[in-house]
VOBA-1610 file (N, C-alpha, C; in pm, whole numbers, padded with zeros to 5 digits, always signed):
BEGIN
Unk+00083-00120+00000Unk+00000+00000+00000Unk+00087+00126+00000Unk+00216+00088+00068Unk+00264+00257+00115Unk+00377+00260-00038Unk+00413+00120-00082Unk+00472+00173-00204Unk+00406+00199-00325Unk+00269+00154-00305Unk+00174+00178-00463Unk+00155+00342-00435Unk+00172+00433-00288Unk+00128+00549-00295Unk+00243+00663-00341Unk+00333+00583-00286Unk+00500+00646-00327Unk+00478+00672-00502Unk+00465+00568-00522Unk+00462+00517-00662Unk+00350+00616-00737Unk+00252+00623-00664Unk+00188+00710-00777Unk+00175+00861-00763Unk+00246+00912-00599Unk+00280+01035-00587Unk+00384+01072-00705Unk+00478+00975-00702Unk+00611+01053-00792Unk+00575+01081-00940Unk+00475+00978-00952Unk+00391+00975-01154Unk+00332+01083-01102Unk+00290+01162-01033Unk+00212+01309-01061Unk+00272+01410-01015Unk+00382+01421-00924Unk+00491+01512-00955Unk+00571+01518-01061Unk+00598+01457-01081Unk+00696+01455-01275Unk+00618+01448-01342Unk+00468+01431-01371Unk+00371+01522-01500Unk+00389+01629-01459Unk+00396+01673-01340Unk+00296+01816-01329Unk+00451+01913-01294Unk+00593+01828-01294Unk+00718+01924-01324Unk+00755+01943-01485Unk+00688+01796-01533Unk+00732+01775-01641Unk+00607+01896-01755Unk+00476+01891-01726Unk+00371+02014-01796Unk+00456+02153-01737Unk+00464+02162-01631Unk+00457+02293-01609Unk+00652+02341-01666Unk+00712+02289-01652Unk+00854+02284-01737Unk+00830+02341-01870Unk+00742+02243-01922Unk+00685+02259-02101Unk+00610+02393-02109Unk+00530+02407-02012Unk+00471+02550-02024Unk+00566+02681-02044Unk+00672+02705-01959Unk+00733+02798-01911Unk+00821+02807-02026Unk+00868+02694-02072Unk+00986+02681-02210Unk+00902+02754-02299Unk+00808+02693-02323Unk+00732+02720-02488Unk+00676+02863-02457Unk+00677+02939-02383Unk+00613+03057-02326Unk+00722+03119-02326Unk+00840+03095-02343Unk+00997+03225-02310Unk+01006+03153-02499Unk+00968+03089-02543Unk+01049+03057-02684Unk+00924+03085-02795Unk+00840+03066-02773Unk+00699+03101-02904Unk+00783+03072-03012Unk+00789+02904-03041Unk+00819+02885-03159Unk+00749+02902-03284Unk+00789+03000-03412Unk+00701+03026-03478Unk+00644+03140-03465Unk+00683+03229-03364Unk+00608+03357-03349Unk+00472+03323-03258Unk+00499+03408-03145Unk+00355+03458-03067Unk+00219+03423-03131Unk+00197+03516-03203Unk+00056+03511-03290Unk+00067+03349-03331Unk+00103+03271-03363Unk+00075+03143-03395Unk+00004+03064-03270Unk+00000+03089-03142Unk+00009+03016-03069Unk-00140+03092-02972Unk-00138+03202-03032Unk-00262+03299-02970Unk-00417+03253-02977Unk-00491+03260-02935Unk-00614+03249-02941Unk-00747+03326-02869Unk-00865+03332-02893Unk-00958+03413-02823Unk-01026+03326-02757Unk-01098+03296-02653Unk-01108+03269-02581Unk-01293+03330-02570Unk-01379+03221-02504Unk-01522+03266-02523Unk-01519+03401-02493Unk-01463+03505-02394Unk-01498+03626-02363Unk-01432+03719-02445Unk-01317+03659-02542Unk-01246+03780-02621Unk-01138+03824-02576Unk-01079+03731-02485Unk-00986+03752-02433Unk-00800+03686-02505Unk-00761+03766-02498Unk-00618+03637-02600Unk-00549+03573-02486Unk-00529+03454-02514Unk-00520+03336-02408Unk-00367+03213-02524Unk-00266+03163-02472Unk-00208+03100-02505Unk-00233+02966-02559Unk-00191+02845-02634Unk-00270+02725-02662Unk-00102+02686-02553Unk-00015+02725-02509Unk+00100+02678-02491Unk+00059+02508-02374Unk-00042+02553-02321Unk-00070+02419-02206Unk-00113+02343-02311Unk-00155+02313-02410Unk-00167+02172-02476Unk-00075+02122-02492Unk+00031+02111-02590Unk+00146+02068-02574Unk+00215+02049-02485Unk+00253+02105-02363Unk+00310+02110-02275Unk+00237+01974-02200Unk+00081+02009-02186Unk+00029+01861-02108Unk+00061+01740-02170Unk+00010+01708-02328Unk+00067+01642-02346Unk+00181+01553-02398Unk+00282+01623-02366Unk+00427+01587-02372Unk+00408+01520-02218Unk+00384+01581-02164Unk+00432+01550-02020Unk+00347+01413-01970Unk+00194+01382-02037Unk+00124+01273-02046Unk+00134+01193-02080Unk+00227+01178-02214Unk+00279+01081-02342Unk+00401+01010-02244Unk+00503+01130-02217Unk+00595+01023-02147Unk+00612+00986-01978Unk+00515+01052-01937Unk+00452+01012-01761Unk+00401+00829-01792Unk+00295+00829-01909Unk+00244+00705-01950Unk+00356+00580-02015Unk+00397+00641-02079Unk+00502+00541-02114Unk+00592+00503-02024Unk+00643+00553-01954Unk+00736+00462-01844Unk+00617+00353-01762Unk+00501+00412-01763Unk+00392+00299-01718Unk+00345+00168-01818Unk+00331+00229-01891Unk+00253+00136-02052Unk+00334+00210-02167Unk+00394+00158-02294Unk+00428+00226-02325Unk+00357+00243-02477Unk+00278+00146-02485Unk+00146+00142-02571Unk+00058+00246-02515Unk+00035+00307-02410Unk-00037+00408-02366Unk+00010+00531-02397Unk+00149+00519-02359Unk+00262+00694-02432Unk+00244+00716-02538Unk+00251+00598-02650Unk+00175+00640-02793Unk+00069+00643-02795Unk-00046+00626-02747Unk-00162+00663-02780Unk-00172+00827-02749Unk-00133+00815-02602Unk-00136+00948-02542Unk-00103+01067-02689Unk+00033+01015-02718Unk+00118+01102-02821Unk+00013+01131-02935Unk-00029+01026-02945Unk-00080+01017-03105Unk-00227+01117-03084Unk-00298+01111-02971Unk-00416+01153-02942Unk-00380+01306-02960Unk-00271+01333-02889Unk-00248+01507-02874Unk-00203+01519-03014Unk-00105+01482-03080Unk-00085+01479-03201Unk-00177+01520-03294Unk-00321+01456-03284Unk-00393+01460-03399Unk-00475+01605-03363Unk-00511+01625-03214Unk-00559+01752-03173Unk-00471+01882-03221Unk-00323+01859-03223Unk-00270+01955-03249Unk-00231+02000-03365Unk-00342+01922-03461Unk-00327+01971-03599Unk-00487+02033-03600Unk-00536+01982-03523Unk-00688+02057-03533Unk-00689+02195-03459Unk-00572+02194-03375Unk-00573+02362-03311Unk-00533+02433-03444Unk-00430+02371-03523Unk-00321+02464-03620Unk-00487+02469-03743Unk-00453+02354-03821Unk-00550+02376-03953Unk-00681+02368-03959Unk-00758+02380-03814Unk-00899+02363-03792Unk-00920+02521-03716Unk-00839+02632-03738Unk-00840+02706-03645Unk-00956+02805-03646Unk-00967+02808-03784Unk-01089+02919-03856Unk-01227+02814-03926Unk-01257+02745-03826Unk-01343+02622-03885Unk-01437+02613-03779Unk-01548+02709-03785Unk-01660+02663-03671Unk-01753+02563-03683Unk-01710+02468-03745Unk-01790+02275-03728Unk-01745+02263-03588Unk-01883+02187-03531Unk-01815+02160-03400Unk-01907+01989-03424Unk-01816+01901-03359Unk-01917+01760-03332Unk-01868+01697-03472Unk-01864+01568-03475Unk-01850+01463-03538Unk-01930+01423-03695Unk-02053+01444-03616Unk-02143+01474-03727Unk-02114+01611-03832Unk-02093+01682-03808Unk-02030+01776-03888Unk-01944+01759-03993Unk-01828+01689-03918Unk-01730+01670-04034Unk-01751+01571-04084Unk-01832+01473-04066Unk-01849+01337-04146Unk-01942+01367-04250Unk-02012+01470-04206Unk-02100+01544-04350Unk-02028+01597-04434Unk-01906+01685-04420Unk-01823+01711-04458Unk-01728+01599-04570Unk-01749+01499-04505Unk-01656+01391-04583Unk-01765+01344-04664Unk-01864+01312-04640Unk-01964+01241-04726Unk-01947+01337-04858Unk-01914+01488-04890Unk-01945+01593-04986Unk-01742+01600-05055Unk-01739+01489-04945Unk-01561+01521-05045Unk-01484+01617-04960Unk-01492+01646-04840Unk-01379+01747-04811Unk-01346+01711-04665Unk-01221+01652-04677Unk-01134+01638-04549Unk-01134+01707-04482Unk-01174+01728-04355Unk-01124+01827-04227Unk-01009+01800-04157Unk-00997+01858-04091Unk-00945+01843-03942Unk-00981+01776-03893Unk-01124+01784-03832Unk-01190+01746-03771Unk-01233+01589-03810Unk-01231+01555-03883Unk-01230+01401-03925Unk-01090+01365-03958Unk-00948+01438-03979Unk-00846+01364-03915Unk-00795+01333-03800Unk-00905+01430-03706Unk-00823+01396-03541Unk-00944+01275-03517Unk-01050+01288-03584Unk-01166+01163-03552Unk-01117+01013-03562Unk-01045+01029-03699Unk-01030+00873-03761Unk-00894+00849-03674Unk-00832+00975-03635Unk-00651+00930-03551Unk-00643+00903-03453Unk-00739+00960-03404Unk-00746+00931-03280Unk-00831+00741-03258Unk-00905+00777-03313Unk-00997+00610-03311Unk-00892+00510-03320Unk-00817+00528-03422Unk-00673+00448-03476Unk-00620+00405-03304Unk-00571+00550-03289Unk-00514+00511-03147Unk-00550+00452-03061Unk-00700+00412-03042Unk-00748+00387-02941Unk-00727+00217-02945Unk-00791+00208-03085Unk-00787+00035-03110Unk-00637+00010-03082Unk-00555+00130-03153Unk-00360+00005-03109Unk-00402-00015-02988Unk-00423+00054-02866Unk-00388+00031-02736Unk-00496-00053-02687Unk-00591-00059-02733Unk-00673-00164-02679Unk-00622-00322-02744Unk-00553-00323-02843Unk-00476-00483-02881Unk-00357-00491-02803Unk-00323-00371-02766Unk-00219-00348-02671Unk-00224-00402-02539Unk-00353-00402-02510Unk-00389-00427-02335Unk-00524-00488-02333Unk-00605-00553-02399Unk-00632-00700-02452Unk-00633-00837-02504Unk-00693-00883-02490Unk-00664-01017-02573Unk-00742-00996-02657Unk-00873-01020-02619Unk-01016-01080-02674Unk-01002-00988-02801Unk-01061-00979-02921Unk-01132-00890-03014Unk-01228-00808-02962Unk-01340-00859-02914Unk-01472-00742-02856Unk-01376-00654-02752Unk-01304-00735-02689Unk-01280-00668-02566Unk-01180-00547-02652Unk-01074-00560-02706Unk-01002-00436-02785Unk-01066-00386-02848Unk-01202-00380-02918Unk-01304-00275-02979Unk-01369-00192-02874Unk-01374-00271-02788Unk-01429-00170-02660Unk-01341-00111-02598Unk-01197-00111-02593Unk-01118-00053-02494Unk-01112+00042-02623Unk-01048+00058-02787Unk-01061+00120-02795Unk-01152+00266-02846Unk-01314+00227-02806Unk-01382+00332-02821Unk-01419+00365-02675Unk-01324+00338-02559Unk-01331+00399-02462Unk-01193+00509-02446Unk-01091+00498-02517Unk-01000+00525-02500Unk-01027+00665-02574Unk-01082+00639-02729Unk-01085+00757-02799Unk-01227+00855-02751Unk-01322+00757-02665Unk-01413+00841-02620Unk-01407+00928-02534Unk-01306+00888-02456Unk-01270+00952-02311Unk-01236+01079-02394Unk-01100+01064-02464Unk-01056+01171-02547Unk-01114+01286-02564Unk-01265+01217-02660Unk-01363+01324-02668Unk-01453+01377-02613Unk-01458+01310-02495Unk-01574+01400-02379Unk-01484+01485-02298Unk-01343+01470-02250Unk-01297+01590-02171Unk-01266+01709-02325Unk-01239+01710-02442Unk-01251+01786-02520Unk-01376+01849-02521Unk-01450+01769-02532Unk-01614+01882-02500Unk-01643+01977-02408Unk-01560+01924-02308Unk-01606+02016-02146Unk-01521+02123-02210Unk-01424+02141-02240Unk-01305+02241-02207Unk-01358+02378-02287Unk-01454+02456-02241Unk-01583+02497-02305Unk-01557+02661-02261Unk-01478+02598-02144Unk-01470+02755-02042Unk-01345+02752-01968Unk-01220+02862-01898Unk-01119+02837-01813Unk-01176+02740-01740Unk-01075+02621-01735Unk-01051+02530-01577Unk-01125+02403-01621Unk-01246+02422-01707Unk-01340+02299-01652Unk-01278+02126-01753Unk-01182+02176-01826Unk-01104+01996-01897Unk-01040+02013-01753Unk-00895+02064-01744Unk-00831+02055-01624Unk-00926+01967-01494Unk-01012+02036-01479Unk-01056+01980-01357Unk-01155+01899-01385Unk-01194+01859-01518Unk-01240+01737-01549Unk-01158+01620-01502Unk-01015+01641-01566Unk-00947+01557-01582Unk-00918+01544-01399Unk-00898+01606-01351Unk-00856+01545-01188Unk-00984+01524-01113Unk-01124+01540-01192Unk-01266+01449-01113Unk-01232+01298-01170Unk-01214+01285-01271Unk-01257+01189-01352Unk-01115+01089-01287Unk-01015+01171-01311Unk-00881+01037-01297Unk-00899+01024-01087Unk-00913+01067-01005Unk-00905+01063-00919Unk-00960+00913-00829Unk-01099+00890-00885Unk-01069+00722-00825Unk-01021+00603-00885Unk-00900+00643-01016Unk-00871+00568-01036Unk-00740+00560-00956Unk-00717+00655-00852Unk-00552+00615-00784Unk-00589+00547-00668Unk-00739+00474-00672Unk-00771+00390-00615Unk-00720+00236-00633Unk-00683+00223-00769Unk-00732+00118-00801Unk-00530+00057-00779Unk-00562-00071-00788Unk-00415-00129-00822Unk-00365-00135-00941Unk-00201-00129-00966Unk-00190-00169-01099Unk-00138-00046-01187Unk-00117-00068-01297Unk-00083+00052-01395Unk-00156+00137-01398Unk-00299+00112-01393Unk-00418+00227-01425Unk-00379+00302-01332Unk-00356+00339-01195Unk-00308+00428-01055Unk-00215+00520-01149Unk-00148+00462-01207Unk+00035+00545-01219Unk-00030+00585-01320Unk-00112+00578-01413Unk-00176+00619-01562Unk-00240+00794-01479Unk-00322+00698-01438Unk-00470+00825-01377Unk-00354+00934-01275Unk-00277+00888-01243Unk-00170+01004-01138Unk-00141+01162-01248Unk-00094+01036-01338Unk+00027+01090-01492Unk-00071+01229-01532Unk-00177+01177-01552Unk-00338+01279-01622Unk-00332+01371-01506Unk-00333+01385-01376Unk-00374+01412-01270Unk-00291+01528-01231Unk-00204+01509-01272Unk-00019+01580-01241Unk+00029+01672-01366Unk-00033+01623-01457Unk-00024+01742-01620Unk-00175+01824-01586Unk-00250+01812-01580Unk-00387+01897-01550Unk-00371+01985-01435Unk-00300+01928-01355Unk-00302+01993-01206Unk-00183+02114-01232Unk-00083+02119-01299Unk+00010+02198-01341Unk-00015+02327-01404Unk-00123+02326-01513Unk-00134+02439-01582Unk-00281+02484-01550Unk-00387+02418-01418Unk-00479+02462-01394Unk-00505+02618-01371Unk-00411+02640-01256Unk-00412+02765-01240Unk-00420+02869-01325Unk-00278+02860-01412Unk-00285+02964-01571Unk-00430+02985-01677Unk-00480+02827-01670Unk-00618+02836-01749Unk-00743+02908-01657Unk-00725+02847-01579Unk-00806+02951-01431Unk-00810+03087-01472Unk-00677+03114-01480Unk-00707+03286-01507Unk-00680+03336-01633Unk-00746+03262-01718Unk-00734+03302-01859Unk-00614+03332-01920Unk-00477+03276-01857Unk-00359+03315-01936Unk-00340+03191-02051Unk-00382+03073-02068Unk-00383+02974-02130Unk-00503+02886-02184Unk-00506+02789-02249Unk-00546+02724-02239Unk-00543+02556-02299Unk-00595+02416-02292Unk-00553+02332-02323Unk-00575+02315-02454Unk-00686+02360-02509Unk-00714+02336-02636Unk-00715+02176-02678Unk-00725+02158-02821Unk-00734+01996-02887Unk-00618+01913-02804Unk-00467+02008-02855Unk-00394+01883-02823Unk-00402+01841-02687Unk-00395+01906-02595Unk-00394+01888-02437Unk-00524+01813-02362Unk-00645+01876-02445Unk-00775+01760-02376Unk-00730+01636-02453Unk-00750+01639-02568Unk-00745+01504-02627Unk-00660+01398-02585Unk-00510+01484-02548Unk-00390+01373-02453Unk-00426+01370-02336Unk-00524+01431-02240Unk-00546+01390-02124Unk-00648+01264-02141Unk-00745+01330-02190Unk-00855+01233-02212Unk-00802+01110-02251Unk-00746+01101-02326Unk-00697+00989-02409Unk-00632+00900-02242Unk-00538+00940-02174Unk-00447+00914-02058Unk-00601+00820-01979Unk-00690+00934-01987Unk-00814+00881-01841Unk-00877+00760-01905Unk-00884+00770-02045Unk-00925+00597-02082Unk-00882+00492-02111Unk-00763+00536-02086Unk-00637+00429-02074Unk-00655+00369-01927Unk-00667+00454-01813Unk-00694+00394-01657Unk-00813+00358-01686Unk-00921+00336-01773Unk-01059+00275-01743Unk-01030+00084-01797Unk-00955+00119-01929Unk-00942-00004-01959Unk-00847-00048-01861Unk-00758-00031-01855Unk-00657-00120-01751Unk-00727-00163-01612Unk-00829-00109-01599Unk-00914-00108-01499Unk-01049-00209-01455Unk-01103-00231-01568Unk-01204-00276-01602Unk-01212-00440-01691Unk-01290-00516-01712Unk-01296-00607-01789Unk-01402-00604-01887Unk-01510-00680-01969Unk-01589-00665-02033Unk-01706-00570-01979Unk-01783-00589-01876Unk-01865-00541-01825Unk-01824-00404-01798Unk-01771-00344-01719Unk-01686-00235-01727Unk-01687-00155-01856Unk-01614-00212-01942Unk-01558-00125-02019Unk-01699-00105-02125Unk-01811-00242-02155Unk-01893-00152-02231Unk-01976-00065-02160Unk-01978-00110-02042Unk-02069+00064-01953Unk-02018+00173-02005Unk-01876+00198-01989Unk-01803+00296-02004Unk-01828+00341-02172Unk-01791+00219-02273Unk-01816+00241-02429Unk-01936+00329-02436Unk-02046+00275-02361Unk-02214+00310-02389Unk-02214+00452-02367Unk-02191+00487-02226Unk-02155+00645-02164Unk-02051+00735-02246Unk-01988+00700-02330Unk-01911+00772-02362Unk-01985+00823-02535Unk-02016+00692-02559Unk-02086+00728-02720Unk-02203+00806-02731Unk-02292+00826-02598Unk-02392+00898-02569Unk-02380+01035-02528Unk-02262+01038-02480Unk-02234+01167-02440Unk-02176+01232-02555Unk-02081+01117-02643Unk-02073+01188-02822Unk-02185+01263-02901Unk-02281+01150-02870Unk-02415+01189-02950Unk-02481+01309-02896Unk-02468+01324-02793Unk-02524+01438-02723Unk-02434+01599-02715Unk-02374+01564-02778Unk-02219+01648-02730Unk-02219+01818-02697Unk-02325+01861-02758Unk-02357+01998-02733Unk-02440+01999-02603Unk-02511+01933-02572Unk-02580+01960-02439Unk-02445+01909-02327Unk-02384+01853-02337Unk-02255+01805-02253Unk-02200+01946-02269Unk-02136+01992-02368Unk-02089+02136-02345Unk-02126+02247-02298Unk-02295+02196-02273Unk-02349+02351-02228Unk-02357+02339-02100Unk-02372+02205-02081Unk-02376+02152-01935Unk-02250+02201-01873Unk-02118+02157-01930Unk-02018+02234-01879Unk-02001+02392-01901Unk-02051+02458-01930Unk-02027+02615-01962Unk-02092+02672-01862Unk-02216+02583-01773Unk-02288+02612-01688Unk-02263+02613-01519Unk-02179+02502-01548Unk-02086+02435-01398Unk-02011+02567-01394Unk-01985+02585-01222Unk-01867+02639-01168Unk-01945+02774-01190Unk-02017+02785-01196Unk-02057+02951-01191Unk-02074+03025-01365
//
């Protein structure tokens, strides 16, 4: 007990030295120029994307010293978000359905390359940390779902961040990799909360998507069949629903 706590204290101090490190670098260096990295923010405010990257760098390799099929997913998840911050930037489709209408008419988004890359990712890591077939179809549309429901919240300052430390928090309950996973998420969110708090930042695609991605990585490692399609079901519903989930979060916290 007292070394599984050691153990998953130190996985959320080194995310959350390792995010907040990434923050402070990419914030004295604006690779690419300032304005690249700028954004407005629901009130009109200009706000940094610098905490996406920064989280997940610090998620990708917090996870991989745990799983290292999870560090690439992690990677790959922020990866695909962080082409949807860059070339999705002036693109108000929001939701799934959107861009798949979009594809049905012939035109690639963004938004259906972080869809299909992320999904990708989800299935490696669910053959990754399965056996069964059903069971790796379900880990990975929990993995890429997770992805996309803390991306939904992140609607307003704070509320992915502190999605991500409601959501990962009983998993440092549990035994096992999922603890050191859910710490990893716990310790990159907890780092740049504050800054998004006060509107100096925010996580944007790449940073929810690599957290999220991190929190459904601790569900599968967590869970077995039963489990994980609860989790599949809840997560695809909350897809389908995805705008009332966002308003729901825009509403929380005041």
């Amino acid at each position: 007990m007292i070394d599984r706590v050691r153990r998953n204290g130190s996985a959320l101090v080194l995310a959350a030295a390792l995010a907040r490190t990434g923050l402070t670098a990419l914030r004295a260096l604006s690779p690419g120029g300032r304005e690249r990295w700028e954004r407005q923010n629901h009130a009109g405010r200009t706000v940094d994307l610098y905490a996406g990257p920064a989280c997940a760098a610090a998620a990708a390799a917090g996870t991989a010293r745990v799983r290292p099929a999870v560090g690439l997913a992690v990677l790959a998840a922020g990866t695909c978000g962080a082409y949807d911050d860059v070339a999705g930037a002036g693109d108000d489709r929001r939701g799934f359905r959107a861009h798949l209408a979009a594809l049905r008419d012939g035109e690639v988004t963004s938004g259906a390359v972080k869809l299909f890359g992320i999904s990708a990712a989800g299935l490696a890591v669910g053959a990754a940390l399965k056996e069964r077939p059903l069971d790796r179809v379900l880990a990975g549309v929990v993995v890429a779902g997770a992805a996309h429901f803390v991306n939904l919240v992140d609607v307003r300052p704070g509320r992915a961040a502190a999605a991500v430390l409601a959501l990962g928090a009983p998993g440092l309950l549990r035994a096992g990799p999922g603890a050191e996973t859910a710490a990893v998420a716990m310790g990159a969110a907890a780092a740049v909360l504050p800054d998004d708090l006060a509107e100096r930042t925010m996580l944007g695609d790449t940073g929810a998507h690599a957290l999220g991605a991190a929190l459904g990585a601790v569900v599968v490692a967590g869970n077995g069949r039963t489990g994980l399609a609860a989790h599949a079901v809840a997560l695809v519903a909350a897809a389908a629903l995805g705008e009332r989930v966002s308003e729901a979060a825009r509403r929380s916290l005041g």
